[in-house]
N, C-alpha and C positions, 0 to 999 in steps of 0.2 A: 050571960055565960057564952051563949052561941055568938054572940058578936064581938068578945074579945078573940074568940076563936077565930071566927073570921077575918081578924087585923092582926094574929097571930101568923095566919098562912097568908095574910097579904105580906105583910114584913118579910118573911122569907122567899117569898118571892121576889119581893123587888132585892132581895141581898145577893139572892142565886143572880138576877137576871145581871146585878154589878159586878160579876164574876166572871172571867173568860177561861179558859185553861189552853196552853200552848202545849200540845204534845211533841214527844223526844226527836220525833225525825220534821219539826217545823222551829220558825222562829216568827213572832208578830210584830204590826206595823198599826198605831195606833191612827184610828181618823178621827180631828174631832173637828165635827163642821166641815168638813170637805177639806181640813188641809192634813196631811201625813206629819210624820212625827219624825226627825231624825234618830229617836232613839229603838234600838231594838230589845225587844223580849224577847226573852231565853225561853224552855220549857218550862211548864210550871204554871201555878196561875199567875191570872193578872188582873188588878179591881181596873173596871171600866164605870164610865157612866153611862148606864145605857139611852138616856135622854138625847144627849150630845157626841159620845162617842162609839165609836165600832172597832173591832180591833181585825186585820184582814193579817189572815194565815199563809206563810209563804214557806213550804216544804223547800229541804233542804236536801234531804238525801236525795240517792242518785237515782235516776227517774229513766224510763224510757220511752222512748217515742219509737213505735212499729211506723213504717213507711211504706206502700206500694207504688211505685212510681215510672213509667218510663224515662229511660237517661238515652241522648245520644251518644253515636260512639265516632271516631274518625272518618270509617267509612259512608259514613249518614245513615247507618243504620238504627232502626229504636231498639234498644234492651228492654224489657220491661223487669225491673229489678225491685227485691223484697226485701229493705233494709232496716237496722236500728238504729238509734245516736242514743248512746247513753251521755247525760248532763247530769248537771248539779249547782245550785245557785250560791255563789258563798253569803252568808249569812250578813256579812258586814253592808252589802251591799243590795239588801231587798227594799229598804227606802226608797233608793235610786229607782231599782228597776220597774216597782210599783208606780212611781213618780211618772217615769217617763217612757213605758210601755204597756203599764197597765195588769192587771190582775192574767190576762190570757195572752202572757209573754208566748207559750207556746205555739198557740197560732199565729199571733199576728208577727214574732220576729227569728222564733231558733226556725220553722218552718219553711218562710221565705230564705233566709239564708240558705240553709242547706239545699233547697230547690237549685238556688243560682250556683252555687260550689258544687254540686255535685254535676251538673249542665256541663260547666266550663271546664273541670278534671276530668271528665270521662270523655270529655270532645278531643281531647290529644291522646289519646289509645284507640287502638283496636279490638273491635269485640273481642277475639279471642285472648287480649289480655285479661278481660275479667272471668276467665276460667283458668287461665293461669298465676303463676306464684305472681305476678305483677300485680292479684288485687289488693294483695297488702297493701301495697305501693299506691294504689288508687285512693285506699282508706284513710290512709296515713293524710294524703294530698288532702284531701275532702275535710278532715279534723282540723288540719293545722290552717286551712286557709276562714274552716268557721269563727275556732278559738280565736283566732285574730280580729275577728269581727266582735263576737261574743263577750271576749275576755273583760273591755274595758266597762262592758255590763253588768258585772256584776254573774256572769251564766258562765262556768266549765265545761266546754265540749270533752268528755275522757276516750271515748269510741263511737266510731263511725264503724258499721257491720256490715258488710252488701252480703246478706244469708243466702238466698239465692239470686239468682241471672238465668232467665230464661229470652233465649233466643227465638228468631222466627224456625220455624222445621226447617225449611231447606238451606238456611244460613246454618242452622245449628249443622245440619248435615256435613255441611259445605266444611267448615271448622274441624269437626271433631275425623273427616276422612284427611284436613290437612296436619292438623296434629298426629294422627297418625302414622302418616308419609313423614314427620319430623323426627318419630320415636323408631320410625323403621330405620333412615337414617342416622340416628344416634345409635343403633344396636349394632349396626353395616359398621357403621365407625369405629365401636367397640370391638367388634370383632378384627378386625381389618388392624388395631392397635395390638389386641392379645396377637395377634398371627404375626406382628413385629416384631415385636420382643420373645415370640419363640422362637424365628430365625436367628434377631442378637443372641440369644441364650445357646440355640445350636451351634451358632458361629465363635463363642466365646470357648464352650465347651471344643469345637475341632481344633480352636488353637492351644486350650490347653493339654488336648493331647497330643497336638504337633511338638510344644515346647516340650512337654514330658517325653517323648520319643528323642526328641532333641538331644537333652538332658542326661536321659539313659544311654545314647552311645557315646556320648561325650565322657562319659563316666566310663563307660569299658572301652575303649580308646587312650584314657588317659591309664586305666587300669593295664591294657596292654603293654603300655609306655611306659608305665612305669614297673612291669616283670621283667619288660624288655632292658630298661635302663641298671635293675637289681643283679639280673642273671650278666649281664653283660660287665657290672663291676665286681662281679663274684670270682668270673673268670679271670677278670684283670690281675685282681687277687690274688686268685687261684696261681697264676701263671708267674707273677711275681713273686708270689712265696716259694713255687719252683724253682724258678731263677737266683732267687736269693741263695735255698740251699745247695744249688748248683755251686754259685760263686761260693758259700761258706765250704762245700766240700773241694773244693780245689784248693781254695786256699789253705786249707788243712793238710791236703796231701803235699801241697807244696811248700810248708811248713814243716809236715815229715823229711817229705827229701832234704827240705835243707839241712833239717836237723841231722837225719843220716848221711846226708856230705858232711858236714860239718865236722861228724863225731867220727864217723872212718876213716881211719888213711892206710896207705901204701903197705906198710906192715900187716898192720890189722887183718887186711884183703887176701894177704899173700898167706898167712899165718891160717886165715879159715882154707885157703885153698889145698893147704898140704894135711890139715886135718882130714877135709873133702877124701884126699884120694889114698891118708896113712889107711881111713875106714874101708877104701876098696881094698886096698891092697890085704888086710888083714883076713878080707873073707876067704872061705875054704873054695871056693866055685872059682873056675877057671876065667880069667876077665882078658879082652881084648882094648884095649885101649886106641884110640885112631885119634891123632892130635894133628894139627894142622904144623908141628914142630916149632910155632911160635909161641908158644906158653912157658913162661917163666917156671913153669912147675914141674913142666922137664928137666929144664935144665936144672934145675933143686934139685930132682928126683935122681938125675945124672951125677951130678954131684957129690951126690948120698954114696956113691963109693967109694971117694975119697975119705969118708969119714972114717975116722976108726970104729 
């Protein structure tokens, strides 16, 4: 009984030790006898032989790598900078990189690289760009010139991070009193910009009140001009319609007279004249009469006593 027992938990043993298990953020690379497998395993397990085979675990999620390192800068100065590079190995290609750089990819090949890209991108700037918005610009450089190296490996450079940049003291000094003098500068500037466009502004403004002054005598000028032009045909008017009833009463009167030449004659005249003087002579009141003895109405009057 005890010795079936004991080939019971030898059997499970040797079945466990035929057993590998690939966990979710890896893929494996099977060795048997020293040569790799072109084929990959997924997560999961996977039967091995443990006599002859080993199965070597190649993490796939994105991984990082902390860096302290001095970089030069343009001036030949040393930075001593505190960086990441985050990576990721794509899966299809951990045969490869197993193959041909080995289990401690991370030191012997992302390491070196980055060493030499980071040397050669930070030697064309100036310290004071990796305090300024230019160290994107450096990261950026530093990524693209690794993935290019990387990529056909099988290894994804995603980010390059320079966290901090520490300078020597009196360099640092030296920097941060010129940045300064930059930012005093840009403020001079700024201001010096607003104080332009509040004279355009002032100046914009005096001509729109020159034109509006303009504007409003031009306006009562022409309003004068034109009372003046109003009153001036009023009178024309005025003076005409004068004139007119001038000419219509004259010609009325002289429409009369002719009318009254027309209709009186000789008798008629003579006829009112002796009516004239039968109404003197009739009155009781004593009358003097003074004629210049040319008057037709004497001689009538003389006449009158001839009559019977």
């Amino acid at each position: 009984m005890k010795n079936n027992m004991i080939l019971a938990a030898g059997m499970i043993l040797l079945i466990a030790s035929g057993c590998a298990i690939v966990r979710p953020d890896q893929v494996g690379v099977k060795q048997t006898f020293g040569r790799l497998s072109d084929e990959v395993k997924h997560p999961g397990p996977v039967a091995v032989n443990p006599f002859t085979t080993r199965l070597i675990r190649v993490q796939v999620q994105t991984k990082n790598i902390a860096i302290d390192e001095p970089l030069p800068s343009r001036e030949g100065l040393t930075i001593q900078s505190e960086s990441s590079i985050l990576y990721s190995v794509k899966a299809a290609h951990a045969p490869q990189l197993i193959r041909e750089t080995g289990r401690f990819y991370e030191r012997d090949l992302i390491l070196p690289v980055y060493r030499s890209a980071a040397a050669d991108i930070c030697s064309q700037y100036d310290a004071k760009d990796m305090h300024s918005a230019r160290r994107g610009e450096i990261e950026n450089a530093i990524r693209e010139r690794m993935d290019r190296i990387l990529s056909p490996k099988g290894i994804v450079i995603e980010s390059v991070l320079m966290k901090t940049i520490r300078l020597p003291e009196r360099i640092g000094e030296s920097i941060e009193r010129k940045l300064e003098a930059e930012q005093e500068a840009m403020r001079m500037a700024f201001l010096a910009e607003q104080q332009r466009r509040e004279t355009e502004r002032l100046i914009i403004q005096e001509e729109g009140m020159r034109d509006m002054a303009r504007i409003r005598a031009e306006g009562e000028r022409d309003a004068v001009l034109l009372a003046a032009e109003a009153k001036a045909s009023a009178t024309v008017t005025q003076a005409r319609a004068a004139a007119e009833a001038i000419t219509i009463e004259a010609e009325a009167m002289r429409d009369q007279n002719e009318m009254l030449n027309s209709t009186l004659s000789k008798n008629i005249l003579d006829m009112k004249r002796i009516e004239a003087f039968a109404g003197i002579g009739a009155s009781p009141n004593s009358k003097v009469l003074m004629l210049d003895g040319k008057s037709s109405v004497l001689n009538l009057l003389g006449n009158m006593e001839d009559l019977p």
